[in-house]
C-alpha positions as CSV (number, residue, x, y, z in Angstrom):
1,X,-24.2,-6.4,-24.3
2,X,-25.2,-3.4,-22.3
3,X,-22.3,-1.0,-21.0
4,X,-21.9,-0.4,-17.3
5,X,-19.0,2.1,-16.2
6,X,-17.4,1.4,-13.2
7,X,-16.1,4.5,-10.9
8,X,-13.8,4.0,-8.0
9,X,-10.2,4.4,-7.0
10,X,-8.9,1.6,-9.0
11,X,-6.0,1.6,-10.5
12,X,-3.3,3.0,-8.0
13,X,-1.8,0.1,-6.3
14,X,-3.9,-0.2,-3.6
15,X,-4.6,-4.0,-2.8
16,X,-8.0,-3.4,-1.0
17,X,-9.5,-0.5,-3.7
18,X,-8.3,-3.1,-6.1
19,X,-9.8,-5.9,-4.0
20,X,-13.7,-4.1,-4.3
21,X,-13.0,-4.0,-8.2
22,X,-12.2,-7.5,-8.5
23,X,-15.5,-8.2,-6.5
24,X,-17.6,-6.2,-8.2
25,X,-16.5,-7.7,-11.5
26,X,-17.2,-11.1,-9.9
27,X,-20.6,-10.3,-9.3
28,X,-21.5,-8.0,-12.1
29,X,-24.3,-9.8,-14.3
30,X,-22.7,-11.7,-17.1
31,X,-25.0,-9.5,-19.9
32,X,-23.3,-5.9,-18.9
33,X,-19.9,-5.0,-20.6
34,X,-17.5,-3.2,-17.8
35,X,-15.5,-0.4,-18.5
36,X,-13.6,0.5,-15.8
37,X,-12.1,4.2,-14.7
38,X,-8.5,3.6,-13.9
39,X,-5.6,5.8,-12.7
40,X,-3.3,3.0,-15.0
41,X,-6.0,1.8,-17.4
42,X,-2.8,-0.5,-19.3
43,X,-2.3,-2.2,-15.2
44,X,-6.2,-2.6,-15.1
45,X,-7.1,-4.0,-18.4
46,X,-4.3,-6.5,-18.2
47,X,-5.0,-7.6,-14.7
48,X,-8.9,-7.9,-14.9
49,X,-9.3,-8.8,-19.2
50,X,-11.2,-5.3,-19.4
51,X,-12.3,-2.4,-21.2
52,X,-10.7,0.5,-19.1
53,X,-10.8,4.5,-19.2
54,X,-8.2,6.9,-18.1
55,X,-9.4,8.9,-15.5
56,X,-7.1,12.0,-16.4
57,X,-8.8,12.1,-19.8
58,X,-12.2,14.2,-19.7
59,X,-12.9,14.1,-23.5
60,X,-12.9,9.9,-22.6
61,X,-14.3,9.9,-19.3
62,X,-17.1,11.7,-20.6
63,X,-17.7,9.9,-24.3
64,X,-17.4,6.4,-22.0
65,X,-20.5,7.8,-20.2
66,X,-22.5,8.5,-23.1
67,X,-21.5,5.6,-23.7
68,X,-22.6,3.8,-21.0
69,X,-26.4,2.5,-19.5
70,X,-25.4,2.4,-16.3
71,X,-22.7,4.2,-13.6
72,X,-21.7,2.1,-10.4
73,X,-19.9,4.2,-8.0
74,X,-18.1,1.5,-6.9
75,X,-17.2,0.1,-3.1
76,X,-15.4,2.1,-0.7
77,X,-15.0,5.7,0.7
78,X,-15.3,7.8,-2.4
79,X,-17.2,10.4,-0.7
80,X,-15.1,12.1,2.2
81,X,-13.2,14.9,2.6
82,X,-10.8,14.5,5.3
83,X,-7.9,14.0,3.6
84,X,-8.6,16.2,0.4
85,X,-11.2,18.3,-1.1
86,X,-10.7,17.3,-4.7
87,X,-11.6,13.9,-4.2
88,X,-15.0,13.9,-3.2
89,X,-15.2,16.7,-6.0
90,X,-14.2,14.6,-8.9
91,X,-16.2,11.6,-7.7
92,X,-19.9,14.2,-7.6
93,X,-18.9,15.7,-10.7
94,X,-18.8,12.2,-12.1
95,X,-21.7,10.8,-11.0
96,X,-23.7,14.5,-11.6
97,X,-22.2,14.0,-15.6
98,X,-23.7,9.7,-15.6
99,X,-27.0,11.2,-13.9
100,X,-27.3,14.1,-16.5
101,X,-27.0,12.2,-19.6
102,X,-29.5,9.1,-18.5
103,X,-27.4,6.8,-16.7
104,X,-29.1,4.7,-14.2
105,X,-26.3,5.1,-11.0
106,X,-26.0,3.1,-8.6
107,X,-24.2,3.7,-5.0
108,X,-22.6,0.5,-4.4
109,X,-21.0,-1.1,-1.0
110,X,-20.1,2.8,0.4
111,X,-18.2,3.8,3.0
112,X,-19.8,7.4,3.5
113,X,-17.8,10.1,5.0
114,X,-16.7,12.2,6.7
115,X,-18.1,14.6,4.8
116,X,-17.7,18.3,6.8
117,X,-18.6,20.3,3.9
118,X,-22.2,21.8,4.2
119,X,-22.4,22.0,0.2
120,X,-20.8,18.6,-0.4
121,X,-23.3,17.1,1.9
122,X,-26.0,18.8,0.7
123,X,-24.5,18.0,-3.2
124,X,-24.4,14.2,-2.0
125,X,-27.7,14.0,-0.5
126,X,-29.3,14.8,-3.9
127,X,-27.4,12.7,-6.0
128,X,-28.1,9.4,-3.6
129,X,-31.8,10.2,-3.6
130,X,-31.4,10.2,-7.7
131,X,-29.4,7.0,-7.5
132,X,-32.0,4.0,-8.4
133,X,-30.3,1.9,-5.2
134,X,-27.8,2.5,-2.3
135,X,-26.1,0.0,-0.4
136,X,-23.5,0.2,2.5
137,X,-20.9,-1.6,4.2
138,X,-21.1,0.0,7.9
139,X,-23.2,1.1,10.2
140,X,-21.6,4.4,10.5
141,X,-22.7,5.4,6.7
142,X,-26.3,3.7,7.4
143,X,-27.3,5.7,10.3
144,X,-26.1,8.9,8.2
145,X,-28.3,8.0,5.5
146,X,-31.5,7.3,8.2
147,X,-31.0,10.8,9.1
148,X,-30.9,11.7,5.3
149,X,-34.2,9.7,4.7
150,X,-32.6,8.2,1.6
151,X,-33.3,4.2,1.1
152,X,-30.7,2.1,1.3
153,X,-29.2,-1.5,2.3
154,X,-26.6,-2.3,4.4
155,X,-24.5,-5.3,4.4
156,X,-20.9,-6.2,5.3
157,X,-18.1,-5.0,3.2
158,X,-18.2,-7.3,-0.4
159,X,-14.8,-8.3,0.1
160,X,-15.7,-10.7,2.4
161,X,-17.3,-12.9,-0.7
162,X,-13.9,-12.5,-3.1
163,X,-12.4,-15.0,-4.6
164,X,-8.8,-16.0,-4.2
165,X,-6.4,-17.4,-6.5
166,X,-4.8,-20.7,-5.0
167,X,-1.9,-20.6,-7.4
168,X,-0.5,-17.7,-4.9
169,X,-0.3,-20.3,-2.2
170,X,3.4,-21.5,-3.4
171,X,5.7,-22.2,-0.3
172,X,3.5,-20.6,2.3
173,X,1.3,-23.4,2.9
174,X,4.7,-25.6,4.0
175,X,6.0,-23.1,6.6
176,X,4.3,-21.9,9.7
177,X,4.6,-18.7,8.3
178,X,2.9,-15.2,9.6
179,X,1.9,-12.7,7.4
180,X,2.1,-9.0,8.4
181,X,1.0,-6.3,6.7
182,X,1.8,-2.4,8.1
183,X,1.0,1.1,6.4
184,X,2.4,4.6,7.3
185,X,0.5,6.6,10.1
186,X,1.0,8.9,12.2
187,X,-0.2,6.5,14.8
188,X,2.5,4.2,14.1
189,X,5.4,7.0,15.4
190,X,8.9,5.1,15.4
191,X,8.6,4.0,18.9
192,X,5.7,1.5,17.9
193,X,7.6,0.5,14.9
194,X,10.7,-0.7,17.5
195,X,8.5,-2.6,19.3
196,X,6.7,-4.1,16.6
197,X,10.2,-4.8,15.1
198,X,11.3,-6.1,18.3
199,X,8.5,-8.8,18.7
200,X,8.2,-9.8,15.7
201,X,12.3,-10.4,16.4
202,X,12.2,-12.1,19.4
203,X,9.4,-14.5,18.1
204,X,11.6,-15.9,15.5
205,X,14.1,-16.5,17.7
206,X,11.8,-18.1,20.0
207,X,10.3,-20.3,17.6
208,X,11.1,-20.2,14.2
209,X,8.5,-18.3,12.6
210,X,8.9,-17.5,9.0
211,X,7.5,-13.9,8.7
212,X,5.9,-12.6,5.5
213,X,5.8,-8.9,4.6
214,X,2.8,-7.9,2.3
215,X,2.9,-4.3,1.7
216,X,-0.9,-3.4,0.8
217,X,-0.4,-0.3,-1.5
218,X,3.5,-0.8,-2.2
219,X,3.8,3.0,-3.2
220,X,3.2,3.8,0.5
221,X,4.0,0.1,2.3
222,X,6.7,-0.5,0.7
223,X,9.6,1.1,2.1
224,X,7.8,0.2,5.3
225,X,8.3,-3.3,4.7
226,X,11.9,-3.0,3.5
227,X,12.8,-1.4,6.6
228,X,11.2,-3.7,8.8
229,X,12.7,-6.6,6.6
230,X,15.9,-5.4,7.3
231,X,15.4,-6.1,11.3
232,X,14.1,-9.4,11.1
233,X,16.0,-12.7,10.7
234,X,16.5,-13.0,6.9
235,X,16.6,-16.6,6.6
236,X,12.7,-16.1,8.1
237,X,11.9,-13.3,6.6
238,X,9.9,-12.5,3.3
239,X,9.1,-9.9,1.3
240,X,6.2,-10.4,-1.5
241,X,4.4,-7.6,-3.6
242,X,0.8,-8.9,-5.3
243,X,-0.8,-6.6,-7.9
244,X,-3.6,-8.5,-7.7
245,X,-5.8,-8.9,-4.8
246,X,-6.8,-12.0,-5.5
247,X,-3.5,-13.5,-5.3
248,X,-2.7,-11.7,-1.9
249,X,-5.9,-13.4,-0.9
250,X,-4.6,-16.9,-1.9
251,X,-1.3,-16.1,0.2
252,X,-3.7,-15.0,3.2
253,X,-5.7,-18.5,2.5
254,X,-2.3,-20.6,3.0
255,X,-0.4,-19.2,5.6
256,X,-0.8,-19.9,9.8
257,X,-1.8,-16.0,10.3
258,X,-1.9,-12.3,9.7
259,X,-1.4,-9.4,12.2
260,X,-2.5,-6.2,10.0
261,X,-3.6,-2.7,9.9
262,X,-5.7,-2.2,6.8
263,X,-8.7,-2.9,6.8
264,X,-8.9,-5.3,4.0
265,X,-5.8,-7.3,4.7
266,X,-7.8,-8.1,7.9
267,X,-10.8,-8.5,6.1
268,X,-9.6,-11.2,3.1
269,X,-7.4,-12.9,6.1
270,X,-10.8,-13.1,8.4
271,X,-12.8,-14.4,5.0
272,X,-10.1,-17.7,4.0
273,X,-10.0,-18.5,8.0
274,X,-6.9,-17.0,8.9
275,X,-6.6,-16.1,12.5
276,X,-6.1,-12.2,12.7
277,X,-4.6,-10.4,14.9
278,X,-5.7,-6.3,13.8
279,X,-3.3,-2.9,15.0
280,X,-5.9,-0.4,14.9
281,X,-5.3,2.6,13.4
282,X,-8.4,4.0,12.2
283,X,-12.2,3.9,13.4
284,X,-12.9,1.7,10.5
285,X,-10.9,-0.8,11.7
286,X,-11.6,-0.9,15.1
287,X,-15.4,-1.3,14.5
288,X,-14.4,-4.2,12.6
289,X,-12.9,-5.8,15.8
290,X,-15.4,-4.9,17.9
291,X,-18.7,-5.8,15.5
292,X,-16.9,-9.5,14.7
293,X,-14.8,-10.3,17.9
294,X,-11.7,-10.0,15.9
295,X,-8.5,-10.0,18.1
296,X,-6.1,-6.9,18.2
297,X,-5.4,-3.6,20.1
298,X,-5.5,0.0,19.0
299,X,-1.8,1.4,17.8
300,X,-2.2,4.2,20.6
301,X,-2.9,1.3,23.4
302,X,0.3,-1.3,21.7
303,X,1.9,-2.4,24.9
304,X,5.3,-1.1,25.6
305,X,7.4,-3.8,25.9
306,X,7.7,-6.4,23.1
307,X,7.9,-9.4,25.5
308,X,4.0,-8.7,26.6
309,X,3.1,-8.4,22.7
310,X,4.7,-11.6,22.2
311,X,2.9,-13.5,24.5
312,X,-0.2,-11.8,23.4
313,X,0.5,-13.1,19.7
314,X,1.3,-16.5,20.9
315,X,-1.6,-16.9,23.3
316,X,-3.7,-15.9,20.6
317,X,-2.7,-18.3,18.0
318,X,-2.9,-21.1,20.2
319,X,-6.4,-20.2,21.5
320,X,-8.3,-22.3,18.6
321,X,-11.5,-21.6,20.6
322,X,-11.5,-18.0,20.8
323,X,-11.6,-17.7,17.2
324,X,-14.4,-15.7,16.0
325,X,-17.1,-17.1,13.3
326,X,-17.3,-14.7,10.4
327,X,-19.9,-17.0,8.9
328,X,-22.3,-13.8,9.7
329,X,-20.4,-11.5,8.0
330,X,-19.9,-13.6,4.4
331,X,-23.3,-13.7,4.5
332,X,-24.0,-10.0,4.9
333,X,-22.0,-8.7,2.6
334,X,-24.5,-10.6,0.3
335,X,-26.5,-8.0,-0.1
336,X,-24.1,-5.8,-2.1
337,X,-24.5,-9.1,-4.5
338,X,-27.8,-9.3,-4.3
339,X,-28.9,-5.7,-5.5
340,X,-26.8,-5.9,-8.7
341,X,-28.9,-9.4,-9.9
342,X,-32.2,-7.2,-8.7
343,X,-31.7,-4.4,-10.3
344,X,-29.5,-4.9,-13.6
């Protein structure tokens, strides 16, 4: 067996970081040995049957790499730094260590940017053109790397292809039962929480609705969800926290539909046929509304009184032929597939 190390932020709770692990370990060739960098390598191992590595331990991390034949920066946006300077730090450093000591590295299903750093974009360009393939999932990262001149193939986030566990389904597939998943944003100030509090409300009372809360990365959703619990009807109101994403998928797969921020609750709801409803709070997510049709309405534009989101929900889950096709977009994200079976 031939050792692959897999780099990403796995390992801290959050269902759609966690969600492009469990993909990638679906579609890894069944002749390389994963080990796996993990914020919680004891969560990791026991959730995936892996060989793990604690990110916080260097003399590891590196040993691991020696270690190791190949380095797959795994999906998502490793490489930004908006929100912190370390990150994208840690993440070059790592990938400058696999390169140095013979690792064949692979960019895989990237979400590049925004990088505003002059040296870490000039430190990233050189390690992509040293990487032996480079796909991405959006067309944002593509037309960066065009500019770059650095090969590369694009294809629709690998999400889209994971599996889901039906054992997760339990009661939801008896209920006509809505999921909702919300994060913390400034975007969401307390005044869109009312009224998303308040609609959801006045739906059950209209009709019944059994509401499901899935907090996405519990450390942040969580409380979120507890608060929000606590202003719903509690005889139709849920609360259920998945470690793994493939369970949370299998939920998505049973229940009548999801109305969502993150991008990948939208994305695994979109991928089992569940109709969608998306509160944009982040580019990402609105060009994922507008590339596949999905239903929803940017956070900053949520209409002010509840009543008219209401009827927006409800004339949206009864429109069965407005419903996008996402056939298109389960076949893109093939490509991320694809290039592992190529190359490895």
């Amino acid at each position: 067996m031939r050792q692959v190390f897999l780099c990403g932020y796995y390992g801290y709770g959050n269902a759609g970081d966690e969600a492009l692990l469990a993909t990638l370990l679906e579609q890894l060739p069944a002749h390389f040995s994963p080990v796996v960098l993990s914020g919680d390598p004891q969560t990791t191992a026991a959730l995936y049957g892996v060989a793990t590595c604690d990110r916080r331990r260097w003399g590891q991390v590196l040993q691991t790499l020696r270690q190791s034949e190949v380095f797959i920066w795994g999906g998502g946006s490793l490489i930004q730094d908006v929100t912190s300077w370390r990150s994208p730090l840690y993440y070059l450093g790592l990938m400058t260590l696999a390169q140095q000591l013979g690792c064949r590295t692979l960019a895989w299903a990237q979400g590049i940017g925004p990088v505003k750093s002059p040296f870490y974009r000039w430190w990233l360009r050189q390690l992509l053109r040293r990487c032996v393939a480079v796909t991405v999932r959006d067309s944002g990262s593509a037309a960066l790397l065009r500019q770059w001149q650095i090969p590369h193939q694009q294809g629709a986030d690998p999400v889209w292809l994971m599996g889901a566990a039906t054992t997760a389904q339990g009661q939801w597939s008896r209920t006509c039962t809505i999921a909702v998943s919300l994060r913390p944003h400034p975007s969401l100030t307390p005044e869109r929480f009312a009224i998303l509090a308040s609609a959801l409300r006045s739906w059950q009372d209209a009709s019944g609705i059994e509401i499901l809360l899935l907090p996405f990365q519990p450390q942040q959703d969580l409380p979120l969800a507890e608060q929000l619990h606590e202003q719903l009807l509690p005889t139709h109101t849920h609360l259920l926290s998945l470690a793994d994403p493939r369970q949370i998928k299998g939920v998505l797969a049973a229940v009548q539909g999801a109305i969502a921020m993150r991008l990948h609750a939208l994305i695994m709801a979109a991928s089992v046929g569940c109709p969608c409803f998306a509160l944009s709070y982040d580019p990402k997510v609105s060009h994922l509304m507008a590339d596949t049709g999905m239903h929803g309405c940017e956070l900053t534009a949520l209409p002010s009184s509840p009543h008219t989101l209401v009827s927006q929900w409800q004339d949206h889950w009864r429109s069965e032929q407005s419903r996008p096709n996402y056939q298109t977009y389960r076949d893109s994200a093939n490509v991320h597939k694809a290039i592992l079976a190529e190359l490895f």
